[in-house]
Every structure is written in C-alpha cells, then in structure tokens.
C-alpha positions in Angstrom: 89.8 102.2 108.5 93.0 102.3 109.3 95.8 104.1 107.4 93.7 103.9 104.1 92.9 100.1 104.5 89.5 98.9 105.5 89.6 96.7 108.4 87.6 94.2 109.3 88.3 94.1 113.0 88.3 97.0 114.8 91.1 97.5 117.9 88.4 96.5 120.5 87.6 93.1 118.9 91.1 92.2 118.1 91.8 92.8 121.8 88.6 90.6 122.9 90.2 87.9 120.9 93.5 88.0 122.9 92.0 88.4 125.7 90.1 84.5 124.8 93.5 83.2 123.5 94.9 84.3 127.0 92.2 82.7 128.9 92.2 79.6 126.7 96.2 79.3 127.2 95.8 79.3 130.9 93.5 76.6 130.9 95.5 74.5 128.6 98.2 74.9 130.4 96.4 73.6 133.7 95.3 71.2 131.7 98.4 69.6 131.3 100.1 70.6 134.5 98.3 68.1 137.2 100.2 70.2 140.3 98.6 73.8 138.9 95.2 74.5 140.5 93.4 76.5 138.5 92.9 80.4 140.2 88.9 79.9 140.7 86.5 79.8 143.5 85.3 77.0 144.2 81.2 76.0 145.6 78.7 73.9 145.1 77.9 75.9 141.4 81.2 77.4 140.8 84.1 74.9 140.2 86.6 75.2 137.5 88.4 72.0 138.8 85.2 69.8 138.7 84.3 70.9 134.8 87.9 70.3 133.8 88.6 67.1 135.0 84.9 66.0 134.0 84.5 64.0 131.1 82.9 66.7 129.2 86.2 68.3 129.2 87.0 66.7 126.2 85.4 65.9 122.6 86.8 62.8 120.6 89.6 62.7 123.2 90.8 65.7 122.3 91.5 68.7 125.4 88.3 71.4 125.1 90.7 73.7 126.8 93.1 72.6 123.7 90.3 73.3 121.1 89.7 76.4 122.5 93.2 77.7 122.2 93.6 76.7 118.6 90.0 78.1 117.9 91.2 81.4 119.6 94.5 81.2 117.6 92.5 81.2 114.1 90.2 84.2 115.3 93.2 86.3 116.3 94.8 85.6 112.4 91.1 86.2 111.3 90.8 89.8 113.3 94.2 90.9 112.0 94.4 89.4 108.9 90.2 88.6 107.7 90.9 92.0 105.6 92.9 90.7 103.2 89.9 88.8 102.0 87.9 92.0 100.8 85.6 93.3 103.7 83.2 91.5 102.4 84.6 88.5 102.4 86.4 89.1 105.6 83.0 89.7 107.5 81.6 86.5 106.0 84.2 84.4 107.5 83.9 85.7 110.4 80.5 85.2 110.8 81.1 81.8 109.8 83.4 81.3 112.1 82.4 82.7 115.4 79.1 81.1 114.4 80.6 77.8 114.3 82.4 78.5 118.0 79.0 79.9 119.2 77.8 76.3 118.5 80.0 74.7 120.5 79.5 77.4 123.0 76.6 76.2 123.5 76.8 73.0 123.6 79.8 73.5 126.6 76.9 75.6 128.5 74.2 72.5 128.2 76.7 70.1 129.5 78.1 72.6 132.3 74.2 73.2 133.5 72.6 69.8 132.6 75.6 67.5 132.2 77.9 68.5 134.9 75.5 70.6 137.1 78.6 73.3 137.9 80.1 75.8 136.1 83.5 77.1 135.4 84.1 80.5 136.2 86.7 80.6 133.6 84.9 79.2 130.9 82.2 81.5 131.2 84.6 84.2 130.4 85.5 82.8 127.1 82.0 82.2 126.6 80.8 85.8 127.2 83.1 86.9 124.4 82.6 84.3 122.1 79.3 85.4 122.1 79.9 89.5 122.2 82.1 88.7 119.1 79.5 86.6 117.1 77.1 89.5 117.8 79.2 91.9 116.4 80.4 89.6 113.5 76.7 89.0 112.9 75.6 92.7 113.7 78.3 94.2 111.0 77.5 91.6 108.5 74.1 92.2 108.1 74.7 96.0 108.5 76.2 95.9 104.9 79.2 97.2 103.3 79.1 101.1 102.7 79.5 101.2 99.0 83.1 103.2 99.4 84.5 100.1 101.6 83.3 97.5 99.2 85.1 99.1 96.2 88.4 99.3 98.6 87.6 95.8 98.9 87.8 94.2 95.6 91.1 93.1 94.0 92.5 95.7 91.5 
C-alpha cells in the first residue's frame, strides 16, 4: 500500500521491469547500430552476436530485440499504473500479460538451445525476469485479494 492506495506492483517489481526495459533498449539499439558490438562474451555456447544476427532474431520481420522493448514498455505502464484497474483487476492483467511474454519466452529459449544451438548472455537476463515476474504475477494472483484491498479496489 502505498500512501492509502493499494498497489499492484510493489517497488521491487517495478524496478525488475526497468531493469528489462534497459536491457531490451540496449539490444535494440545494437540492433540497429551495425558498428556497436554488443558487451558479451563470446564461446562456443555463449554468443550474443551469433543469436542476434540469426534468423531467429526476428518474428514476421519484425526486431525480437524491438518486441521486447515495446513488451517491456507496456509492463513498466502496467507496474505503475495496473492499479488503477482495481487490484483485482490489476493482478489479472498482469498475469495475462507476463503469461503471454512467458510464452514467447519460451519459445526464444527452444530456438536459442535447439534452433541456434548458442545462447545470448543478454537475453537470458531478460528471460530470468520475465519469468521471476510471471511467478510473482501468478503467485499474488492466486494468493487472493485480502478482503480490505478488494473493497479499496472497487470504483465508488
């Protein structure tokens, strides 16, 4: 709660989403700078340069990195903004909507592993705390609204 509003995000997740819009900015910038290399070690597993220049780097011929940055631009407005939905509503969407970027998560980790057989070190960041915040989405969800926050929650 914060100064007699409920919130739907606390500070910890709103922070995790920056930190994912940050990381998704960088590589969308790399993206479309050609003479940037991206910061990343690079091996025979690990190689940023190889996963983003791969063809599974984009979907309909549209930037992942670029997807990314807008999908972490709608979850920072959701974590400071989702409470003006009701709580209860604000959770739902956010469920929804990490759930929906969990997908494609997951389908960015099959074609790193099976696809591309290399990973990007920088990715995996963003997909770490996709997943942390799906978990907690999902986690506080199912927990339930305490009867006090869901009356704070309904329109007068």
């Amino acid at each position: 709660m914060s100064g007699g509003r409920v919130e739907v995000s606390p500070w910890w997740v709103k922070l995790l989403w920056v930190g994912n819009l940050l990381v998704s900015a960088y590589l969308t910038w790399e993206h479309y700078n050609a003479d940037v290399v991206l910061v990343c070690p690079e091996g025979e597993f690990v190689n940023c340069a190889s996963v983003t220049s791969s063809p599974w780097a984009y979907l309909i011929g549209i930037p992942v990195a670029l997807l990314g940055l807008l999908y972490n631009v709608g979850g920072l407005a959701l974590a400071f903004f989702g409470s003006r939905l009701g709580v209860a509503r604000g959770r739902l969407a956010a469920v929804i909507y990490t759930g929906v970027g969990m997908l494609f998560v997951l389908y960015l980790v099959w074609a790193e592993f099976v696809m591309i057989g290399q990973i990007c070190s920088w990715c995996t960041v963003v997909h770490v705390i996709t997943a942390v915040l799906f978990v907690y989405y999902l986690t506080v969800f199912f927990a339930g609204v305490p009867e006090g926050e869901l009356a704070e929650s309904l329109p007068s």
